[in-house]
N, C-alpha and C positions, 0 to 999 in steps of 0.2 A: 748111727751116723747117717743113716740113711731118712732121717725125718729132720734130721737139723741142715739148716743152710750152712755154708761158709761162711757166712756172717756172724751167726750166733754160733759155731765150733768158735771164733775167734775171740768174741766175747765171754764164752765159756771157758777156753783158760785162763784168757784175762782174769778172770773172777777166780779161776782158780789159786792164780798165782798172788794176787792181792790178801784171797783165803790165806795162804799161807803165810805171808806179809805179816801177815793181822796173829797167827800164832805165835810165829817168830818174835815178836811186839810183846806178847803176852807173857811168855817164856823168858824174856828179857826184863819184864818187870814193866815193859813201859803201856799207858793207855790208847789207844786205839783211838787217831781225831777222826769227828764228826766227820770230816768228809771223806774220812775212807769210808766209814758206813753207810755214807750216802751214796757212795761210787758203786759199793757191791751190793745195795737196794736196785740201782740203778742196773746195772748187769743181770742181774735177777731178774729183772721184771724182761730188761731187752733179751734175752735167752727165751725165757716164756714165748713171749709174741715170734719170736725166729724161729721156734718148737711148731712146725706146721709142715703139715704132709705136702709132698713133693706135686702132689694134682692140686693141689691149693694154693702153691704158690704160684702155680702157671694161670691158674682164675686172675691171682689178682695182680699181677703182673699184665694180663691181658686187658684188666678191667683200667689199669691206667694208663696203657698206649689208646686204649680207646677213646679216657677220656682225655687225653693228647692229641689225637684224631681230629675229636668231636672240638677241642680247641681250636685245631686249624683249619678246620671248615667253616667254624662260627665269623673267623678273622676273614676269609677269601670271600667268602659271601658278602662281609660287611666291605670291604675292599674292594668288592665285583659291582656293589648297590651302588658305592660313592663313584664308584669310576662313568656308572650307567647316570646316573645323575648328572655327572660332569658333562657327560657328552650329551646326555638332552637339552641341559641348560646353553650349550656351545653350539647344537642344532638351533634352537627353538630363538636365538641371539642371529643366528644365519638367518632362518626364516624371515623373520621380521626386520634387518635388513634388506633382504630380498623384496617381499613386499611392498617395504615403502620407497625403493628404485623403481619399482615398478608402477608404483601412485606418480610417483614424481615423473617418468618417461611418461605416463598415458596424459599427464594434465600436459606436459609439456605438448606433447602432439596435436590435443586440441588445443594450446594458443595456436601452435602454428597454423593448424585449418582452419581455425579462424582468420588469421592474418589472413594466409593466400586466399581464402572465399571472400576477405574485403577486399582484397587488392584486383580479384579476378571482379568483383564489382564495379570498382573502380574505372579500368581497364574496358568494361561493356557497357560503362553509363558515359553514352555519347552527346554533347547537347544536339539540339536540332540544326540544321544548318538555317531554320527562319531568322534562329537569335544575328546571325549575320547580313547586314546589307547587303544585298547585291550590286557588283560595282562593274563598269565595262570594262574595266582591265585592274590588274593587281600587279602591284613589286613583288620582288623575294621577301624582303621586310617583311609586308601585310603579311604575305602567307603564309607566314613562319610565325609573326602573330596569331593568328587564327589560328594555328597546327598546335600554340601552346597553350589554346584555350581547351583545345578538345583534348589534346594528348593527355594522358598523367604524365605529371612532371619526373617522374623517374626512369618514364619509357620512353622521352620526349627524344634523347640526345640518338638511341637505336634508332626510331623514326627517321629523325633526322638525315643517319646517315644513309639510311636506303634511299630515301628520295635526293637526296643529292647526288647519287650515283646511277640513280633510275631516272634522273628529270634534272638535274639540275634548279629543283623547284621552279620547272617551268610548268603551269597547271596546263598549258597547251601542248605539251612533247608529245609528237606522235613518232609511231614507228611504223614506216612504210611497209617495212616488210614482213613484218610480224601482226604489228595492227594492234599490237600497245598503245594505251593511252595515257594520258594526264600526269600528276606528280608521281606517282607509283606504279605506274607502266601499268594496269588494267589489261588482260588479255581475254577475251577481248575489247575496247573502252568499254561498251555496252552494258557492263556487267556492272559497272556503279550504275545505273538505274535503280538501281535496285535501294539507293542511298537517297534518290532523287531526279526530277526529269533534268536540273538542270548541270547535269553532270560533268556535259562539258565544256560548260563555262566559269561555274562557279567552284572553289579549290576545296572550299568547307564541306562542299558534298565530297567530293573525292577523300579528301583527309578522311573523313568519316567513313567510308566505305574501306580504305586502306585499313586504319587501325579496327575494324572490324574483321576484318580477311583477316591479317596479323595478329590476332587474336584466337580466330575461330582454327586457324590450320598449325601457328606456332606456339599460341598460349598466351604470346605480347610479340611488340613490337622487337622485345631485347632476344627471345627466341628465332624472328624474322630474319634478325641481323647476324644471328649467330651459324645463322644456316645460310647465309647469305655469302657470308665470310669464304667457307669451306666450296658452295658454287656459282658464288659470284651470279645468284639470280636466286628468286626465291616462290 
């Protein structure tokens, strides 16, 4: 009993008891069908293969949790590949989003530095004040004229409203006490020389020297103004 499993003790009555069946049958006259006799070939043989020592059935019992084992490692590995794959392809889909925001931010940066480098062009491309007659006196009109020859037309209305508030576009306002000069208060006048000898007579040398100043210390005349705003001088 001790070399037979529980399996084949089970099968081996079976067969015993079928054995008996089958004399019983015989003893009674009747023949024995084919498939009893296949059933007890059958029994026979699976008895055989159950007939195996008790260290041998623990081999092969062992030998297929192993390869149960070695099935479920084959599955998680292949499980572990697709899952690494998925998320490369899910990086590698990030990436290249990534990169081309980053093409599209870098070209966008250089239109813009383009832009402001032409408009700071713009903005520093004065004409000369020869292109204007010299006249022994000027309206507001004229000089507002002239202010929209030289100004850029975008920074013209900022302009504007500093020297309306600094002069009244008047190219002759002085300030007694300070010693301000012309449409844009100059401090001291003197300091449009620098735009031309005829500084203070003529408003197109002064325009010219204002949006120059207004450029050089605010960036435009719209920064002039905007600082102008907050102290009301600039």
């Amino acid at each position: 009993m001790s070399r037979i499993s529980v399996r084949g003790f089970a099968v081996a009555s079976a067969t015993a008891v079928t054995t008996v069946g089958a004399v019983v049958g015989v003893a009674s006259g009747s023949t024995p069908a084919a498939d009893d006799n296949n059933f007890e070939a059958t029994a026979a043989d699976t008895t055989l293969l159950a007939d195996i020592p008790a260290g041998q059935q623990a081999q092969v019992q062992t030998a297929s949790l192993t390869q149960q084992a070695d099935a479920q490692a084959s599955a998680a590995d292949t499980a572990a590949r697709k899952s690494a794959e998925e998320s490369a392809r899910i990086q590698a889909a990030k990436d290249a989003k990534s990169k081309k925001q980053a093409a599209e931010d870098r070209l966008e940066r250089q239109r813009q530095e383009k832009k402001d480098a032409a408009e700071r062009a713009s903005r520093s491309e004065v004409r000369s004040t020869t292109t204007f007659a010299a006249q022994g006196s000027y309206t507001v009109a004229e000089i507002q004229a002239i202010a929209r020859q030289i100004v850029p037309a975008d920074q013209f209305q900022c302009f504007s409203n500093i020297v309306s508030h600094e002069s009244t576009w008047n190219y002759r306002a002085s300030n007694p006490s300070s010693g301000a000069y012309g449409l844009v208060q100059a401090l001291p006048g003197s300091k449009m020389a620098s735009a031309g000898a005829d500084w203070q007579t003529n408003p197109a040398t002064q325009i010219k020297w204002g949006l120059s100043y207004m450029n050089g210390r605010y960036g435009s005349p719209c920064g002039a103004w905007s600082f102008w705003l907050v102290h009301h001088s600039y």
